[in-house]
MARKEMI-753985 format. One record per residue (C-alpha): x, y, z; residue number from 1. Coordinates in steps of 0.1 Angstrom, whole numbers. Example, Ala and Ser with C-alpha at 12.3 -4.5 7.8 and 13.67 -1.06 7.14 Angstrom:
! residues 2
<xx: 123, yy: -45, zz: 78, pos: 1>
<xx: 137, yy: -11, zz: 71, pos: 2>
//
This chain:
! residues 366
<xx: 306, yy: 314, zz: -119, pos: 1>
<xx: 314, yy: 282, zz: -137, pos: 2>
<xx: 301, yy: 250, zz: -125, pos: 3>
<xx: 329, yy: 227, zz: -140, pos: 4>
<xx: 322, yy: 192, zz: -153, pos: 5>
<xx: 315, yy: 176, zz: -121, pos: 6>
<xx: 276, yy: 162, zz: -111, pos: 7>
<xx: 263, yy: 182, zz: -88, pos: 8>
<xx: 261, yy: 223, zz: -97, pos: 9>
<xx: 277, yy: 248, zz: -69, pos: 10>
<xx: 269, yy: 240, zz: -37, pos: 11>
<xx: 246, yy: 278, zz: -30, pos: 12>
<xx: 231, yy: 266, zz: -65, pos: 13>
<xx: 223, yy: 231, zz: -53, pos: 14>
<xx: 208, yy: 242, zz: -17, pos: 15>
<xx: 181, yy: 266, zz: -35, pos: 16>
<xx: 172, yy: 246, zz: -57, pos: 17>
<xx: 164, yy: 214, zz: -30, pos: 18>
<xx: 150, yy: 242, zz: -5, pos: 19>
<xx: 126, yy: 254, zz: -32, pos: 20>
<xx: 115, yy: 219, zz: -45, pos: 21>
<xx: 112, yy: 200, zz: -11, pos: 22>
<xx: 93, yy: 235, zz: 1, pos: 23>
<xx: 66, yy: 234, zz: -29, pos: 24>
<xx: 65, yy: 198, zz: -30, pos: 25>
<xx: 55, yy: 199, zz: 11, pos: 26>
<xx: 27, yy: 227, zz: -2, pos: 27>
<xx: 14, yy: 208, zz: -27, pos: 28>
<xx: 10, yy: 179, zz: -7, pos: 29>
<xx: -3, yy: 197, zz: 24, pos: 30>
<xx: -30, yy: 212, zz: -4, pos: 31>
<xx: -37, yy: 178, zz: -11, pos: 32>
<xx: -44, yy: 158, zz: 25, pos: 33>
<xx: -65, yy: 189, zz: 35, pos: 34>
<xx: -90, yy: 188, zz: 0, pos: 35>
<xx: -89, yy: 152, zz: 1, pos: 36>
<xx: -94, yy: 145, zz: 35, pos: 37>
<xx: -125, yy: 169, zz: 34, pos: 38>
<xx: -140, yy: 151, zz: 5, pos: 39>
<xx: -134, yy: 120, zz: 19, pos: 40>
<xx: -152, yy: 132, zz: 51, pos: 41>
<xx: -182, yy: 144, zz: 30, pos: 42>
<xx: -187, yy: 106, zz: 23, pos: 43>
<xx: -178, yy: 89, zz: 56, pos: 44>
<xx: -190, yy: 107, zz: 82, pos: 45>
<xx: -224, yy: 100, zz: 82, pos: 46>
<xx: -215, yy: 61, zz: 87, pos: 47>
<xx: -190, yy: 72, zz: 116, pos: 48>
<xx: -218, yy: 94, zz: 130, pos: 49>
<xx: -245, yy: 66, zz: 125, pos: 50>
<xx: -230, yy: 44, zz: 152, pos: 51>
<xx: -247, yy: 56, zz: 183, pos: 52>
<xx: -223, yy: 76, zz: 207, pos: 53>
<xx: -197, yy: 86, zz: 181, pos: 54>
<xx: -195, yy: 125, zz: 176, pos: 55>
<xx: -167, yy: 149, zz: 172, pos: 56>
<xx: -136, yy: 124, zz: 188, pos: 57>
<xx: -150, yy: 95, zz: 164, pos: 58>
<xx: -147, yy: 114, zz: 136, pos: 59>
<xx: -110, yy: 135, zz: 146, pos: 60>
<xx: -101, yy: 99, zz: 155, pos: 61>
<xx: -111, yy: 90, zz: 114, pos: 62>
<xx: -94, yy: 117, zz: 104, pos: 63>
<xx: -54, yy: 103, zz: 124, pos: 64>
<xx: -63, yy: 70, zz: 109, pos: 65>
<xx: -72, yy: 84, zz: 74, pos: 66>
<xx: -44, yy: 110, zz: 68, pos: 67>
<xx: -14, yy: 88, zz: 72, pos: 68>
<xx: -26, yy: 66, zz: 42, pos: 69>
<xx: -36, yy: 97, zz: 21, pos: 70>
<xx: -1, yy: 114, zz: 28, pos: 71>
<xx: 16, yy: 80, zz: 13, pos: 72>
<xx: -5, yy: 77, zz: -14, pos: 73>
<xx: -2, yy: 111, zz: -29, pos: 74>
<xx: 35, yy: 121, zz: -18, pos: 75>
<xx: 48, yy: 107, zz: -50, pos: 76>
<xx: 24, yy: 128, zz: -72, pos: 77>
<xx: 28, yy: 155, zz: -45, pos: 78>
<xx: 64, yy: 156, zz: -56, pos: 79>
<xx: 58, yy: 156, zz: -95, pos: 80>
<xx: 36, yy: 187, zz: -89, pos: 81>
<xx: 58, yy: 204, zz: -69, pos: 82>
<xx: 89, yy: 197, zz: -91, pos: 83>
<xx: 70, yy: 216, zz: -121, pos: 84>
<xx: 58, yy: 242, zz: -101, pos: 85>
<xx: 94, yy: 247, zz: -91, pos: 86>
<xx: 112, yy: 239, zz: -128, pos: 87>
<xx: 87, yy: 263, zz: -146, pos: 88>
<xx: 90, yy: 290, zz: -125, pos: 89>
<xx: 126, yy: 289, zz: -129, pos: 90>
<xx: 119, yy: 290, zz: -165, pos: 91>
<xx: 99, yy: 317, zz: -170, pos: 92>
<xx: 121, yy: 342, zz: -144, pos: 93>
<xx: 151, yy: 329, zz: -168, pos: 94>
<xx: 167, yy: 313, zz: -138, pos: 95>
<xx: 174, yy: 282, zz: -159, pos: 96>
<xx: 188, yy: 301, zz: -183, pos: 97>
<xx: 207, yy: 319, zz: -160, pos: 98>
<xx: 224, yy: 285, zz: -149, pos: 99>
<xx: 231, yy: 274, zz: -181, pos: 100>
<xx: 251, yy: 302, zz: -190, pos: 101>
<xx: 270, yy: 294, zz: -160, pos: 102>
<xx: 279, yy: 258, zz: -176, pos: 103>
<xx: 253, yy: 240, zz: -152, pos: 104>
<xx: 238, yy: 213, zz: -174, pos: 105>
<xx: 207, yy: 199, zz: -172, pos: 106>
<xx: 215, yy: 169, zz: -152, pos: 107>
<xx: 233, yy: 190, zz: -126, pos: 108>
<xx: 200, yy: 212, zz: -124, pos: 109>
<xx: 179, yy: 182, zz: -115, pos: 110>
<xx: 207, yy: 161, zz: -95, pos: 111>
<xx: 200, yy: 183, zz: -67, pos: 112>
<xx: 162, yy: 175, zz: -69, pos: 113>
<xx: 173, yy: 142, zz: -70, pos: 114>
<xx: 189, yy: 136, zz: -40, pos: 115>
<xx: 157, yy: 156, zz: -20, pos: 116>
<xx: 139, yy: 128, zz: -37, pos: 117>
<xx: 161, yy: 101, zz: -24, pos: 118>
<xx: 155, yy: 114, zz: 11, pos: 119>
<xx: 122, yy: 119, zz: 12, pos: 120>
<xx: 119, yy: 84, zz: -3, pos: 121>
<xx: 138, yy: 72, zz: 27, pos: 122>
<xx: 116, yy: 92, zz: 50, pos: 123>
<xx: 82, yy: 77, zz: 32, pos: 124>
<xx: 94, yy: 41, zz: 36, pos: 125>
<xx: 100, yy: 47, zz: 75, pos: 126>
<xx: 65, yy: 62, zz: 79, pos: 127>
<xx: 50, yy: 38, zz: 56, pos: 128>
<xx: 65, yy: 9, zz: 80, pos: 129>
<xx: 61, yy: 28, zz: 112, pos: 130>
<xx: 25, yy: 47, zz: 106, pos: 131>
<xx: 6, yy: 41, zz: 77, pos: 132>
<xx: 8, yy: 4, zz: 79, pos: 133>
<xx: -7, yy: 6, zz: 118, pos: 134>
<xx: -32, yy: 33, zz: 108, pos: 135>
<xx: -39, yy: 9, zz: 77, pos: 136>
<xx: -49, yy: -18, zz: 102, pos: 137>
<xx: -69, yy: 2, zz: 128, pos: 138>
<xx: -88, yy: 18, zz: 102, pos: 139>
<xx: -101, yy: -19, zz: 86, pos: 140>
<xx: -108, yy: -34, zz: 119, pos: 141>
<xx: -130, yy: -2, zz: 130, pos: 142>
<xx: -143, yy: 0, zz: 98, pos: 143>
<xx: -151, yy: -40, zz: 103, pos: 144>
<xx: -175, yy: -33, zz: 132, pos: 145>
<xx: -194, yy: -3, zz: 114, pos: 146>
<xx: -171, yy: 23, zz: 132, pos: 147>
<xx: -180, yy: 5, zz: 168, pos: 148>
<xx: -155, yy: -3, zz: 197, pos: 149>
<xx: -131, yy: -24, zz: 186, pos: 150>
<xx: -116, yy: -48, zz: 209, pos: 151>
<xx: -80, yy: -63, zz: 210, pos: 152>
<xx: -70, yy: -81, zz: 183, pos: 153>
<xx: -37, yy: -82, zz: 189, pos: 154>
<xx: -27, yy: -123, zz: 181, pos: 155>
<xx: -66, yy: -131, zz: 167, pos: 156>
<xx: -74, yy: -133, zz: 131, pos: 157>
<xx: -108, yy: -129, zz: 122, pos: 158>
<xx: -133, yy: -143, zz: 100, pos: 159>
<xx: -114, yy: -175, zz: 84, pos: 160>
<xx: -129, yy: -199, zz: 60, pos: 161>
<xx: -104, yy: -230, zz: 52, pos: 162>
<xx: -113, yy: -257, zz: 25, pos: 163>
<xx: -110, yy: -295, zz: 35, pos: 164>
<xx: -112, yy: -312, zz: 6, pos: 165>
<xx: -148, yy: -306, zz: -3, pos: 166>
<xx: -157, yy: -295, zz: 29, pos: 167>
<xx: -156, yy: -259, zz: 47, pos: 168>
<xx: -147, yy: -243, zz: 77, pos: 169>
<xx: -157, yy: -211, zz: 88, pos: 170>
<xx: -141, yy: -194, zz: 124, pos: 171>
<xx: -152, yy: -164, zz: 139, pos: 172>
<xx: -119, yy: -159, zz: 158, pos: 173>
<xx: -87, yy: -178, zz: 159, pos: 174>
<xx: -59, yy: -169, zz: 190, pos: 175>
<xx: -27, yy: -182, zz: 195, pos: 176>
<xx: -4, yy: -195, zz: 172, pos: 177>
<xx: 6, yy: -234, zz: 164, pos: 178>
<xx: -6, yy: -261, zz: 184, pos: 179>
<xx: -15, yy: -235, zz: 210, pos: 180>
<xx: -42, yy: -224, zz: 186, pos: 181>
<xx: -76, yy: -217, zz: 193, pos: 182>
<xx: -107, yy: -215, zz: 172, pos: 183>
<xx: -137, yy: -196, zz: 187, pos: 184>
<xx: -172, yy: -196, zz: 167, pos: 185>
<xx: -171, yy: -229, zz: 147, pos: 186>
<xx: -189, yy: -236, zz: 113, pos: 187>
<xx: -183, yy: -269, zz: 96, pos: 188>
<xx: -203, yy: -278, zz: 64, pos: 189>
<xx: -198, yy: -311, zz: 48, pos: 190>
<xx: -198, yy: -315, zz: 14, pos: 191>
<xx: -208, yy: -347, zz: -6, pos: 192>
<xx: -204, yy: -346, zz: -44, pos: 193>
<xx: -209, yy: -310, zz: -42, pos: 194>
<xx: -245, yy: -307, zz: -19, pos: 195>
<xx: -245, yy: -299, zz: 15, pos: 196>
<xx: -253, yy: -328, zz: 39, pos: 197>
<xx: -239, yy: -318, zz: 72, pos: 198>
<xx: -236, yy: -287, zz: 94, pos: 199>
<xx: -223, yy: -284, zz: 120, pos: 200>
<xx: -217, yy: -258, zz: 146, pos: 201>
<xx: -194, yy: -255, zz: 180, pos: 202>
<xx: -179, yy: -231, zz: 204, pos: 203>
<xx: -145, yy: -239, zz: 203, pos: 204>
<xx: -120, yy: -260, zz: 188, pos: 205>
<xx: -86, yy: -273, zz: 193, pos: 206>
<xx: -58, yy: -289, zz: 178, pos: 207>
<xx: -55, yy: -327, zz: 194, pos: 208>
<xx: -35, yy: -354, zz: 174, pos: 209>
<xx: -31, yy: -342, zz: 140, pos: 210>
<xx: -72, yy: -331, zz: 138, pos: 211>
<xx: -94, yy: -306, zz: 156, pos: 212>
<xx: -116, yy: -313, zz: 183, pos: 213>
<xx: -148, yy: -290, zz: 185, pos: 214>
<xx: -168, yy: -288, zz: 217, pos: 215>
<xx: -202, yy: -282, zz: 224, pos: 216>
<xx: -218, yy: -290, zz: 187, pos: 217>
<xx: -249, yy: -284, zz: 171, pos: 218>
<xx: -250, yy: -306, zz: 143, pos: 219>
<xx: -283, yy: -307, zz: 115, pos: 220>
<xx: -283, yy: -333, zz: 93, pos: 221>
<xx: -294, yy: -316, zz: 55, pos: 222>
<xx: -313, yy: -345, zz: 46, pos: 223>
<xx: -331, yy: -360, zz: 73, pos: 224>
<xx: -337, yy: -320, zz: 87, pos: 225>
<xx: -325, yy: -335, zz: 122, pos: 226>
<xx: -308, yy: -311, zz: 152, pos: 227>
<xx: -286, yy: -331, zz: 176, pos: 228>
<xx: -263, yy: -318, zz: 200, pos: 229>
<xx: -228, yy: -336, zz: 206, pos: 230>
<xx: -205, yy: -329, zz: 236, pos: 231>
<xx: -181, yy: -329, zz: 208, pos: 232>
<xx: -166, yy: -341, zz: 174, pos: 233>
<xx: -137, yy: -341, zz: 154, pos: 234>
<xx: -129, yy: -324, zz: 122, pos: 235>
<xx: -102, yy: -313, zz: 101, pos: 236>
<xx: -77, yy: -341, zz: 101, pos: 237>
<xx: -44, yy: -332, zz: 84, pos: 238>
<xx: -53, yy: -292, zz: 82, pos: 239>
<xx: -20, yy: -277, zz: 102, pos: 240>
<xx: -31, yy: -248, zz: 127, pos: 241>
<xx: -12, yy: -226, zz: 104, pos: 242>
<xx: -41, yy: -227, zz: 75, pos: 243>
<xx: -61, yy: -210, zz: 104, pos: 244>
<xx: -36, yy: -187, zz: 118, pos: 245>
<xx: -21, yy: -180, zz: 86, pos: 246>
<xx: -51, yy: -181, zz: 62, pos: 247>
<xx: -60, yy: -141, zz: 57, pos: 248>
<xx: -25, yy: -121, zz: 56, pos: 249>
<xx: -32, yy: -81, zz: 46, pos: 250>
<xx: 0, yy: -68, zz: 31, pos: 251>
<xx: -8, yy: -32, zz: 36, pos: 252>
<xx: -18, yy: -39, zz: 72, pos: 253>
<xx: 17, yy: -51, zz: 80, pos: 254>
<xx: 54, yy: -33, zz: 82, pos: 255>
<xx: 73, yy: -47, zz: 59, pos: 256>
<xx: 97, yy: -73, zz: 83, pos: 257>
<xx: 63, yy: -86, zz: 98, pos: 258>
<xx: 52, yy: -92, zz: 61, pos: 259>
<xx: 87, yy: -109, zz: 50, pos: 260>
<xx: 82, yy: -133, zz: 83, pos: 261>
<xx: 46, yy: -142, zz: 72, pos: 262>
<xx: 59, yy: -150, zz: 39, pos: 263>
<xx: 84, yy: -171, zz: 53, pos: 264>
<xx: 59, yy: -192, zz: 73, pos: 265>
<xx: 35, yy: -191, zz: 43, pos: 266>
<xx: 61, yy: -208, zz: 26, pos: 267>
<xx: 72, yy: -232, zz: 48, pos: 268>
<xx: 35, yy: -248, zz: 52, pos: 269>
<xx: 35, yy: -248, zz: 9, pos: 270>
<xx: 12, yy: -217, zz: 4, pos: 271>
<xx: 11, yy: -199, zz: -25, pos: 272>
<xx: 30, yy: -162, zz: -17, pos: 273>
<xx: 32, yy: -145, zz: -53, pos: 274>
<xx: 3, yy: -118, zz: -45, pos: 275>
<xx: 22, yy: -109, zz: -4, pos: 276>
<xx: 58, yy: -110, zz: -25, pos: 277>
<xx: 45, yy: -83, zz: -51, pos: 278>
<xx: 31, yy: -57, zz: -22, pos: 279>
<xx: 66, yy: -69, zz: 3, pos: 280>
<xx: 85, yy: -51, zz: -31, pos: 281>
<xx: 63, yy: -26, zz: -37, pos: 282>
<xx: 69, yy: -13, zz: -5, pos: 283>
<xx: 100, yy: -4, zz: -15, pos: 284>
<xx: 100, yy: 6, zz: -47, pos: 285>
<xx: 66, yy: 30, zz: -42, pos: 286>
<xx: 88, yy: 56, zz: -19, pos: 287>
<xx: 116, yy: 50, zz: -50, pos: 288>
<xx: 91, yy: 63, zz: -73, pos: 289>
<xx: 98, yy: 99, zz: -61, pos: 290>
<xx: 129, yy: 98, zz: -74, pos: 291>
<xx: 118, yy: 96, zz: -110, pos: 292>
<xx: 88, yy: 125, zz: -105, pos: 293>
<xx: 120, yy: 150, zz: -112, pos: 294>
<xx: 134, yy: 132, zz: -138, pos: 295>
<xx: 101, yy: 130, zz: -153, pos: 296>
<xx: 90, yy: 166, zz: -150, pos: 297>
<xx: 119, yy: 179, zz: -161, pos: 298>
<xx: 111, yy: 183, zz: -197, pos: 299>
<xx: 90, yy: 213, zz: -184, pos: 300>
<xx: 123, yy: 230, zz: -169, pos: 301>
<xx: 143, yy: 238, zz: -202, pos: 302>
<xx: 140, yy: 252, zz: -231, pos: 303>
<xx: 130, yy: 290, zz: -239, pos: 304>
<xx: 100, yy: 300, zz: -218, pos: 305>
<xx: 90, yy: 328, zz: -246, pos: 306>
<xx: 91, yy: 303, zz: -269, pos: 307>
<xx: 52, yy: 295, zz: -268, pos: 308>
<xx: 58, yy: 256, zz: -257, pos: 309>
<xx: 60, yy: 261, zz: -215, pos: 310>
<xx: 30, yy: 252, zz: -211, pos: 311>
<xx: 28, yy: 219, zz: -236, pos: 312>
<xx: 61, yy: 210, zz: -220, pos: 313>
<xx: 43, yy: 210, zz: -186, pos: 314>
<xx: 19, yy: 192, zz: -197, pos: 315>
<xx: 41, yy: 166, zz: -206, pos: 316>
<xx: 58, yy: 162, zz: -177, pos: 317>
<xx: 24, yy: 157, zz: -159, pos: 318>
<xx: 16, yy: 132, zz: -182, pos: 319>
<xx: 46, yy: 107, zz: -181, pos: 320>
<xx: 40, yy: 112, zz: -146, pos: 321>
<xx: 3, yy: 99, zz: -148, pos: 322>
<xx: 12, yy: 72, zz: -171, pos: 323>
<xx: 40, yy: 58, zz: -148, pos: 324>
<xx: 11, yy: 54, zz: -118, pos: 325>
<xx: -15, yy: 38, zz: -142, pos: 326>
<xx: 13, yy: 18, zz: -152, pos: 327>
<xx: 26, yy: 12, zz: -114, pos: 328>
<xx: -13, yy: 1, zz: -104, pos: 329>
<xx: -14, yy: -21, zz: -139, pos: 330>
<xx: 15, yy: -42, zz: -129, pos: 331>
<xx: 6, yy: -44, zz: -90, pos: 332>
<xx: -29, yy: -55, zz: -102, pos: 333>
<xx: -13, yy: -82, zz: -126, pos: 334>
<xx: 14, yy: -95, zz: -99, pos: 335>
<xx: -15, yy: -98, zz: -71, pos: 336>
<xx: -34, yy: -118, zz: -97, pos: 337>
<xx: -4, yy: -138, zz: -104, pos: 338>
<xx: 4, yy: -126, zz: -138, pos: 339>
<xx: 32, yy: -110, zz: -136, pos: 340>
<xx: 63, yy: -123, zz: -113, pos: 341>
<xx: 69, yy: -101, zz: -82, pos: 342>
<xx: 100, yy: -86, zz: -88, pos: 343>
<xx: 86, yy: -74, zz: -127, pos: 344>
<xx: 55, yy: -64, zz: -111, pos: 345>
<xx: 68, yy: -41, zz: -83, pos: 346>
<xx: 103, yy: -28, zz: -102, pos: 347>
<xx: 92, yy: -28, zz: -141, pos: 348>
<xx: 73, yy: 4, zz: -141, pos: 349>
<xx: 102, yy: 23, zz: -122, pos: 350>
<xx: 129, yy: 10, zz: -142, pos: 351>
<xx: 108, yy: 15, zz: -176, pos: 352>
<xx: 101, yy: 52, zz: -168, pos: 353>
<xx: 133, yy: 54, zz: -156, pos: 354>
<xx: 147, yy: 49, zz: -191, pos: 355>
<xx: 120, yy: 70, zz: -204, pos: 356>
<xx: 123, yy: 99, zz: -185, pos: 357>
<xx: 161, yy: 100, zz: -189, pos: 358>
<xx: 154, yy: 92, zz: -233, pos: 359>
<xx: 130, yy: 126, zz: -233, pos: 360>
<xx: 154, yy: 144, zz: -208, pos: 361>
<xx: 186, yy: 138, zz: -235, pos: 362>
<xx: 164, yy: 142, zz: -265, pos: 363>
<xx: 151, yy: 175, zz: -256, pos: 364>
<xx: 179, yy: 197, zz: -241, pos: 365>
<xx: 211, yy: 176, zz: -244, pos: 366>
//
């Protein structure tokens, strides 16, 4: 059976070998969640259990937060492993060999692979958006309150410090959004050439003519040591609502349209966005990255298994795979520090491996 010069190999050819890899690569990463999940456990569940009247719900309730984000984590090395599991077995029962006699070239081996890749990458971006980034939240706001009840904070952003100038704010809670916004827990420190003169503390606050208006305030005076209460008193002129509301945005937390809109408004109020731009690409571009795990592990797939190097071309394949996630956290650490521009920091490493895995591909079987 001859498989002709098209891209894909025979279509019996191409199902087995998808079945097989998307079958391992579901093993592999079912291996994975259960040993990780356990070890993880080892270390958290004596803070979920410390919380008094959390037991066995508390901690199967960590475990539905927990496994979503481990599952999107490790799919992409998930799939690496199981595409040499797959390409070296293949090997060594000659099956590859067996292909290539046939006319089936390497690329037509691995196209297959590919497109199982492509949806799987499709089907990790939809649970990233759907799941993980939900789970992501839940977990950080229990985690937040030592794994306590956690109440609705659906609209409220927590814990917010804004800088006036020299002076500081700190809010416990903020609710609503614009000039419908809300502060709840008020701390206001005023600064004068850098020492502390003024603190002041109120219950709530609210946006009234272009300042904020705190009521019931406690206010000690640094240098005299003096506590006076105030009915009320004004802070905050010229600081928009929206460097409250909008002052502590978790990429990871958020699907990836609710992320592009708080970009937007970020932008629109002249806040820096580099660091939330990186993660909004990387959303896309992590699922991507299991379309290069076959590409890169196919250097262990061909070539004569009795020939003694199976094992070192394994090994390879592992490796390029490593080096693309250290390289993949490198760049997503230097674009959420600013030093790299989004778009490099989320698509360099793919494209770069890319390149690389397709250079040791041609250079060792074509």
């Amino acid at each position: 059976m001859s498989a002709g010069p098209g891209f894909l190999p025979p279509r019996t050819i191409g199902w087995y070998l998808a079945q097989t890899f998307v079958s391992r690569s579901l093993a592999v990463l079912a291996a994975l969640v259960l040993v990780l999940m356990t070890l993880d456990l080892l270390g958290e569940s004596g803070d979920i259990l410390a919380y008094p009247g959390n037991g066995q719900a508390a901690i199967l309730h960590y475990v539905a937060l927990r496994v979503p984000q481990i599952i999107a984590r490790f799919l992409p090395f998930s799939v690496l492993l199981g595409t040499l599991i797959t390409l070296v077995r293949m090997n060594a029962n000659s099956e590859i060999i067996s292909m290539k006699a046939a006319g089936i070239s390497a690329h037509q081996i691995l196209a297959p692979l590919g497109f199982a890749s492509l949806a799987i990458a499709g089907l990790s971006f939809w649970f990233n958006d759907h799941v993980v980034a939900r789970s992501t939240a839940a977990l950080t706001a229990w985690q937040n309150v030592d794994y306590g009840p956690v109440r609705d904070t659906r609209g409220v952003v927590d814990n917010v410090w804004v800088r006036d100038g020299e002076d500081l704010i700190h809010v416990d809670h903020v609710t609503g959004r614009g000039a419908a916004a809300r502060l709840i827990g008020v701390e206001y420190y005023d600064r004068t050439a850098d020492r502390l003169t003024v603190i002041a503390k109120g219950e709530r606050g609210q946006f009234v003519n272009g300042a904020w208006k705190i009521d019931k305030v406690q206010l000690f005076d640094v240098r005299r040591g003096a506590l006076r209460d105030f009915p009320s008193m004004t802070i905050g002129k010229g600081i928009a609502p929206d460097r409250f509301t909008l002052a502590s945005v978790d990429g990871d937390s958020r699907s990836f349209r609710s992320l592009w809109e708080a970009i937007g408004e970020l932008q629109a109020s002249g806040r820096p966005t580099g660091a939330l731009r990186t993660i909004l690409w990387h959303k896309i571009s992590g699922p991507l990255s299991t379309i290069l795990m076959p590409l890169l592990a196919g250097v262990a797939g061909f070539g004569l298994a009795r020939s003694g190097r199976l094992f070192l071309r394994a090994v390879i394949g592992m490796a390029l795979g490593f080096l693309y996630f250290v390289a993949d956290n490198f760049a997503l650490a230097m674009g959420n520090l600013g030093a790299y521009p989004p778009l490099l920091a989320a698509w360099a490493p793919f494209l770069l491996f890319f390149l690389i895995g397709e250079a040791v591909l041609i250079r060792t079987e074509e």
